[in-house]
C-alpha positions as CSV (number, residue, x, y, z in Angstrom):
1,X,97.4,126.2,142.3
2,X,94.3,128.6,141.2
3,X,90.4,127.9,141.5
4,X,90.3,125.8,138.2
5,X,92.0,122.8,140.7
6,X,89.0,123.3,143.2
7,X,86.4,122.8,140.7
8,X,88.4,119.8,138.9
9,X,88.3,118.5,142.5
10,X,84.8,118.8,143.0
11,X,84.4,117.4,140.2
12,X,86.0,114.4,141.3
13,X,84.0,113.8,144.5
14,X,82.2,111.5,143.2
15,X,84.1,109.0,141.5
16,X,87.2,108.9,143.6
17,X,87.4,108.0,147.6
18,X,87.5,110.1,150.4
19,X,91.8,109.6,151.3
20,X,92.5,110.1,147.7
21,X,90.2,113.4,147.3
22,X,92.3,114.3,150.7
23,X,95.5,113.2,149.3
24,X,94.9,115.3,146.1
25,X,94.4,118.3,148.3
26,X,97.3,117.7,150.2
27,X,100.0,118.0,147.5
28,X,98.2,120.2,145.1
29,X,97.1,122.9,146.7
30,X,99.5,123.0,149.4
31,X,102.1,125.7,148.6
32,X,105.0,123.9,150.6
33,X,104.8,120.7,148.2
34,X,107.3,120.2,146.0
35,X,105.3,120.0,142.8
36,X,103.8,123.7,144.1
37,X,107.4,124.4,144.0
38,X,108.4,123.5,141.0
39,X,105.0,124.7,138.7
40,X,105.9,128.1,140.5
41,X,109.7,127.9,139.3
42,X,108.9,126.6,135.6
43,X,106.1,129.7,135.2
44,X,108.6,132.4,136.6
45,X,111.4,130.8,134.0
46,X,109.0,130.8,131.6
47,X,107.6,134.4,132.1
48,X,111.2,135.9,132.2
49,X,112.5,133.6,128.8
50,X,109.4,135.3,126.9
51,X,110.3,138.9,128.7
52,X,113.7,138.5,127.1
53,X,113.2,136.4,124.0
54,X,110.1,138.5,123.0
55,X,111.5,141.3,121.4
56,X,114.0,139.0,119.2
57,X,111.4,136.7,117.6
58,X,108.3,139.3,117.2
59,X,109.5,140.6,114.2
60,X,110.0,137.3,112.5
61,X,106.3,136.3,113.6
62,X,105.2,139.2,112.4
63,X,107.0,138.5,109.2
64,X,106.4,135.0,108.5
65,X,102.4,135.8,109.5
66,X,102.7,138.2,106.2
67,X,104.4,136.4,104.7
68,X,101.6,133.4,104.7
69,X,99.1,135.6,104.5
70,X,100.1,137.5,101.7
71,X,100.8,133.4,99.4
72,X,97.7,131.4,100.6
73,X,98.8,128.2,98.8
74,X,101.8,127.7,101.2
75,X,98.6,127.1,104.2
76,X,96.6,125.3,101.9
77,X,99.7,123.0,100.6
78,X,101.0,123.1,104.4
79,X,97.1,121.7,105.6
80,X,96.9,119.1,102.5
81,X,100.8,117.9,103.7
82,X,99.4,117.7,107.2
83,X,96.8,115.5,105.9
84,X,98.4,113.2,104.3
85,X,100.4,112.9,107.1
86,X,97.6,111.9,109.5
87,X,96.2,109.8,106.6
88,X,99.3,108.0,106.6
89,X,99.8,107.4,110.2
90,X,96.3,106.3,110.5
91,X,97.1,103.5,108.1
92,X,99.6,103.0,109.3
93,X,98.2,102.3,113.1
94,X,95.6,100.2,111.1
95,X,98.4,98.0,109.5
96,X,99.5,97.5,112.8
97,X,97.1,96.7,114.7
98,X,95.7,94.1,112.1
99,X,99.1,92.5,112.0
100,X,98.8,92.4,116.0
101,X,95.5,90.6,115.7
102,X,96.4,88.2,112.7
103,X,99.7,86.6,115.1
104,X,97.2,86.5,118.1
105,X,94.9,84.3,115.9
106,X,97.3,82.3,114.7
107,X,99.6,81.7,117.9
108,X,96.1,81.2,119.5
109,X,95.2,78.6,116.6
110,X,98.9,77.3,117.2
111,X,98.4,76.2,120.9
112,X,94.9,75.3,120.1
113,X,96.3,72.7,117.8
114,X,98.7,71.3,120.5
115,X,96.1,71.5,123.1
116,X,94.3,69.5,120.6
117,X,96.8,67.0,120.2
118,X,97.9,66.5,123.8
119,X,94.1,65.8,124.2
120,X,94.5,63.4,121.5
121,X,96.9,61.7,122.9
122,X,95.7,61.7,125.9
123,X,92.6,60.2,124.7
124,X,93.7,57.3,122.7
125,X,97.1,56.3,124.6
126,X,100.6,56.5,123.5
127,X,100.5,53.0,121.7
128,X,97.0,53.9,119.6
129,X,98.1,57.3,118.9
130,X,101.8,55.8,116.9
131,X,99.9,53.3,115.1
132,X,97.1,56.4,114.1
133,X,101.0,58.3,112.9
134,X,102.3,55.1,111.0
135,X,99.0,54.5,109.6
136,X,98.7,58.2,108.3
137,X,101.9,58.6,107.6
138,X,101.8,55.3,105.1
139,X,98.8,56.7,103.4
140,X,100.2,59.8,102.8
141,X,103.2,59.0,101.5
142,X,101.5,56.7,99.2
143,X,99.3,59.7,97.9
144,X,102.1,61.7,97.3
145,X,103.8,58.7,95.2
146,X,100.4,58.4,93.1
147,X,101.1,62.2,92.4
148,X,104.9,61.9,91.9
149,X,103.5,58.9,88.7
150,X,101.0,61.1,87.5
151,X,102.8,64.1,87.4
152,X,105.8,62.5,85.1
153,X,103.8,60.5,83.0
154,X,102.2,64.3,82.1
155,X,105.8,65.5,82.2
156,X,107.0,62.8,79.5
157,X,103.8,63.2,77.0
158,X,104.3,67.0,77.3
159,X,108.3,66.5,76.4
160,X,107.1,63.8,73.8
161,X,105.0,66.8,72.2
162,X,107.6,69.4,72.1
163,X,110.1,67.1,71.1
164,X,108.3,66.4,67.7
165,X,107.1,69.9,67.1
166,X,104.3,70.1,68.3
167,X,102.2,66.8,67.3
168,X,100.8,65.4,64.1
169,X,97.7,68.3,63.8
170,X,99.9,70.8,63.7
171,X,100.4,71.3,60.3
172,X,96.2,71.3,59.7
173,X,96.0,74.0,61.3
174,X,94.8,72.5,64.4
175,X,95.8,73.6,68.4
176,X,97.9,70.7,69.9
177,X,97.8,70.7,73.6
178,X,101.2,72.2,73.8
179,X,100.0,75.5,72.6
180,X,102.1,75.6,69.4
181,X,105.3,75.9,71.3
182,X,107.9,73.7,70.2
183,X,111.7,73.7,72.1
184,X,114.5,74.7,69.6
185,X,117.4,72.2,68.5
186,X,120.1,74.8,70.6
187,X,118.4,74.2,73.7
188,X,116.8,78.2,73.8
């Protein structure tokens, strides 16, 4: 290649080794290498497409250049598009990588809890740990039946309200606890 490959290789003297400095040298500055071969091939293809393409696309460069300079608010509008764009994106990359970083936590929170379990288990023996299950278990579901009573015994007094319109303050003036809002005889 040219001199700018010399001084990128002196530059890497120090950080890479020896062989690989030598290697470097050895297939990219060597003119019989094939990737010698091939920068030499894509810059004469190059160099003749512009020779021959030149003259056709000139003039329209030259026009749309007037063109843009001659409105100013196309550039502007074009740089404030291309901002938004890169706004966008950046959010985008954001979203991502915080969704990437909340599943992490939680699968890592996941096999933490198994981890804990097996430990658990481990711990307290198979017999200790399904007595600890039945035991929670029992508790639980007698929790949830204390809520099942309390919630329709609230469920009948609220239907009790709106069945009779609303309660007996309602016509003092008072709020009743049902806001006001009694259900219609048709069912709407």
């Amino acid at each position: 290649m040219d001199q700018g490959d010399s001084v990128i290789l002196d530059a890497l003297r120090g950080i890479l080794p020896e062989q690989t400095l030598e290697l470097l040298q050895d297939y990219l500055q060597n003119p019989q290498t094939f990737l010698q071969t091939l920068w030499r091939q894509t810059v004469l293809v190059t160099n003749k497409l512009s020779t021959v393409l030149s003259p056709l696309f000139a003039p329209l460069l030259a026009r749309a250049l007037q063109a843009l300079n001659d409105s100013p608010d196309i550039v502007v509008l074009g740089f404030v598009l291309a901002a938004f764009f890169l706004v966008i994106q950046l959010i985008a990359w954001v979203h991502r990588t915080m969704m990437y970083m909340t599943r992490l936590a939680f699968r890592m929170l996941g096999w933490a809890l198994v981890f804990a379990l097996l430990a658990f288990v481990w711990r307290r023996g198979p017999e200790a740990t399904i007595r600890d299950i039945v035991v929670f278990v029992s508790k639980l579901a007698g929790y949830a039946t204390l809520l099942k009573d309390i919630w329709l015994s609230e469920y009948k007094k609220f239907d009790a309200q709106t069945k009779r319109g609303g309660g007996a303050g309602a016509g003092a003036g008072q709020r009743t606890p049902s806001g006001g809002y009694s259900r219609s005889r048709n069912g709407w």
